[in-house]
N, C-alpha and C positions, 0 to 999 in steps of 0.2 A: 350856517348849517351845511350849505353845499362842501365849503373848503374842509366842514369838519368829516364828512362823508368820504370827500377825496382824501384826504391822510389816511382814514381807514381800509379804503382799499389799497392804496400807494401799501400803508404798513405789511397786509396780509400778502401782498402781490411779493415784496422782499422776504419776507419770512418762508414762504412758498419755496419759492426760487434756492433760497437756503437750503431748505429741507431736500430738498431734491439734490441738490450738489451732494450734500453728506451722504448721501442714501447712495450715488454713485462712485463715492469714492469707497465707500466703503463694501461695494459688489467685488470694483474693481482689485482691493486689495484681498479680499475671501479668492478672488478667481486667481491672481497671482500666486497665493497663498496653495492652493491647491497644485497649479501646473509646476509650482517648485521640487515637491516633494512626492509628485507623482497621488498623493492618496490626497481623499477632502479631510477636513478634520470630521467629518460625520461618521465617515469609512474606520479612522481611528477612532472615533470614540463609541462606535456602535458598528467592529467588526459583523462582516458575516457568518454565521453559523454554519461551517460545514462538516457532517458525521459521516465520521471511518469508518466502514466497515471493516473488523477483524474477529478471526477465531481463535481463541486462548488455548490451544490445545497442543503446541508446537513447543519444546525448550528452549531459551534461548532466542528463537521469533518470535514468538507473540505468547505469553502465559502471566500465569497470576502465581506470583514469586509465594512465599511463605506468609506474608504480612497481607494475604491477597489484593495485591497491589498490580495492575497489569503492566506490562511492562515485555522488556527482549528485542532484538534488534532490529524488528520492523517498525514497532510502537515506536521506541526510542530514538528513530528515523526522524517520523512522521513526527515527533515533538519536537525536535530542532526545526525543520520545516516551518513548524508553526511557528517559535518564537520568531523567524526570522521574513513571516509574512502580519505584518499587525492589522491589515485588511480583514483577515480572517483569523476565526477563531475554529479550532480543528476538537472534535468532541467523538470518541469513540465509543463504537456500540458492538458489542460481540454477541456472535451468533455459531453455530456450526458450521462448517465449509461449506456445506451446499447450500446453506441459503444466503450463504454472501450475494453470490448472482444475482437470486431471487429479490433479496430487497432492494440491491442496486437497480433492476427492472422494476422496482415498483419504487422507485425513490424515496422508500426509508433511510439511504444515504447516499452519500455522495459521491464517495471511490472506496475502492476496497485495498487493504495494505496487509495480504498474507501471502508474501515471498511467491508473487506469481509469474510464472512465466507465458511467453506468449506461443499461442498457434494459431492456425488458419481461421480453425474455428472462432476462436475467440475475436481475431481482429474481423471478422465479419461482422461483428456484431457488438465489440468494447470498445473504447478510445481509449489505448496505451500511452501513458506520458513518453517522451523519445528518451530522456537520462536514466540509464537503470541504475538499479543502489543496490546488485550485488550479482554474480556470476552465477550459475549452475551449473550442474554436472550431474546428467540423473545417471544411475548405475542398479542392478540388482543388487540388493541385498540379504543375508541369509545369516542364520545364528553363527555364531563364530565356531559351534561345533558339527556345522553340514560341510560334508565331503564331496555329495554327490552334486551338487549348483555351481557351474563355472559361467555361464553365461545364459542370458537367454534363451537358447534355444535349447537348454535343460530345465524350462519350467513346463515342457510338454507335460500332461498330467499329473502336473504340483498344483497346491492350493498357494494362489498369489492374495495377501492383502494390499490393499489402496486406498487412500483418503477418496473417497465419491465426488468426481464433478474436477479435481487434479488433473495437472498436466501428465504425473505417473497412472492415473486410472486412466485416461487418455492413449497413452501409449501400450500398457498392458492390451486394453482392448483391441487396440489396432495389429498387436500381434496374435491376439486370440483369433481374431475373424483369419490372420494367415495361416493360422494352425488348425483350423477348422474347427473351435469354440471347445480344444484338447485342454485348455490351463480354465480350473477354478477359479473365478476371479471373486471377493471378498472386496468388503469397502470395510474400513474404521480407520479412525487417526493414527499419526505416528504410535503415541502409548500405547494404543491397544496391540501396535502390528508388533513392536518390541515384545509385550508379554504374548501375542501369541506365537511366535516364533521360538521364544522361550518354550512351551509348553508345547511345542511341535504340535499344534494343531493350523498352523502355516508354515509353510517351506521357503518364502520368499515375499520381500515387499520391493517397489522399487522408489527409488529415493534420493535426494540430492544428494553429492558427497560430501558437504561441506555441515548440512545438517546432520546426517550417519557421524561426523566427525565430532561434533556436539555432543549428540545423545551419548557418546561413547562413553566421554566426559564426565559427563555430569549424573547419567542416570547408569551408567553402568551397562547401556545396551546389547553388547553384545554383537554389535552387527561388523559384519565381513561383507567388504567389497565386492564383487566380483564381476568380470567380464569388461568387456569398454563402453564410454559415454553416451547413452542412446540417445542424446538431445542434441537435434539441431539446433536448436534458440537456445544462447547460454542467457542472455539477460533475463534481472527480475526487476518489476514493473508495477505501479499504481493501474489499476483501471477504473477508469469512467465509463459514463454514459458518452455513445457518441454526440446525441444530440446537444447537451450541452455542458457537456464537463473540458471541451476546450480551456476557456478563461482560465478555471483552478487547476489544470493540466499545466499551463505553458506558466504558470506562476510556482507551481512545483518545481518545475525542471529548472528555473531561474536560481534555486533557492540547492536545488541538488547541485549546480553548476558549482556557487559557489561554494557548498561543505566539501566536494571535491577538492580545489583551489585550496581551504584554508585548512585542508586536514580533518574538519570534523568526521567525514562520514569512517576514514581509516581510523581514529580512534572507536567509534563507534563499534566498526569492525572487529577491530582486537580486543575489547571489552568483551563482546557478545558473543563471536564467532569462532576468538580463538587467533584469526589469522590477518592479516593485511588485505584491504578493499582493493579487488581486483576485479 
């Protein structure tokens, strides 16, 4: 009875022993497994959900094509991006301009992708990825049959439209308080500032050149350049939350790095915008 006792635990004691080796080889090669390829297979197979913020309101940027399909050269960014991060999975939610901020403060999403440039303001308070994915040039703009608008400082007692919470409402403003609050200042999206300019019930919006080059295009805008580039900051940028939109920031710009390198982002460019990604 005794010797049959002893085989029984001798037997469980090797079994035991067994079970544990497999159990460590098999950590060991999930851990190899992972430090290979940088992602777990968890990561792969149960990406993270991160939502865009964007507003459909822009040609070209960011809009809902005829098949209402969203789509334009920001979105179609921000989709290569994704195909080329399988960590995450990128889900867009459109909202008006001004409350992109707003839900990014209240983390209804996770970065915002409507052709933003940066300023003071904003980096006080946003996390800017470092790779931009496209130039700016803001400029006044006026119906192509205003005479009287050559620059700036001819919007003294004009009515200026502006998208609300913009880097061009931004800067109108900052010249309104030097003019001593002389220029009307108006908020609505691009469309609205094309038909009101049309209808001369605005004299002027100001506006990137390379968008003005767009609308021209495509919707028949009508809009005339005029004056020189009032933007210090040519780059345009994702922003985050400072607090913790690092991680998806520096994985962005990894992923900008390389469409730069293989050409994507300049095809993308001359599809959407017309011109070479500069």
């Amino acid at each position: 009875m005794k010797a049959f006792n002893f085989r029984n635990i001798l037997i469980s004691l090797i079994t035991l022993i067994f079970a544990i080796s497999l159990a460590g080889c098999g950590a060991t090669k999930d851990k190899e497994s992972t430090i290979g390829n940088g992602l777990s297979s968890t990561n792969k197979d149960n990406p993270k959900v991160i939502k865009v913020g964007t507003a459909a309101v822009v040609k070209n940027v960011s809009f809902l094509n005829d098949s209402g399909k969203l789509t334009g050269y920001d979105v179609e960014v921000v989709r290569e991006i994704d195909n080329r991060l399988p960590q995450y999975e990128f889900k867009f939610e459109t909202m008006d301009f001004p409350n992109l901020f707003l839900s990014l403060d209240a983390r209804k999403i996770d970065f915002i992708a409507m052709h933003l440039e940066q300023n003071d303001e904003r980096r006080a308070k946003y996390l800017f990825n470092k790779e931009y994915y496209d130039s700016s040039k803001l400029l006044v703009a006026v119906n192509e049959s205003n005479t009287s608008i050559h620059s700036i400082e001819d919007l003294k007692g004009k009515t200026v439209i502006v998208p609300a919470s913009s880097s061009s409402a931004a800067l109108v403003e900052k010249y309104n308080k030097e003019y001593k609050g002389t220029i009307k200042v108006i908020y609505g999206d691009y469309t609205n500032a094309v038909n009101q300019l049309k209808t001369g019930r605005a004299d002027a919006t100001v506006i990137d050149s390379g968008l003005a080059g767009s609308l021209n295009g495509d919707v028949n805008a009508q809009l005339k350049l005029v004056g020189e580039n009032l933007h210090t900051e040519s780059g345009v940028y994702f922003a985050f939350r400072q607090e913790d939109g690092s991680e998806v920031s520096n994985a962005v710009d990894e992923a900008l790095k390389a469409m730069k390198k293989d050409g994507a982002l300049n095809k993308l460019s001359k599809e959407w915008l017309q011109r070479d990604f500069q």
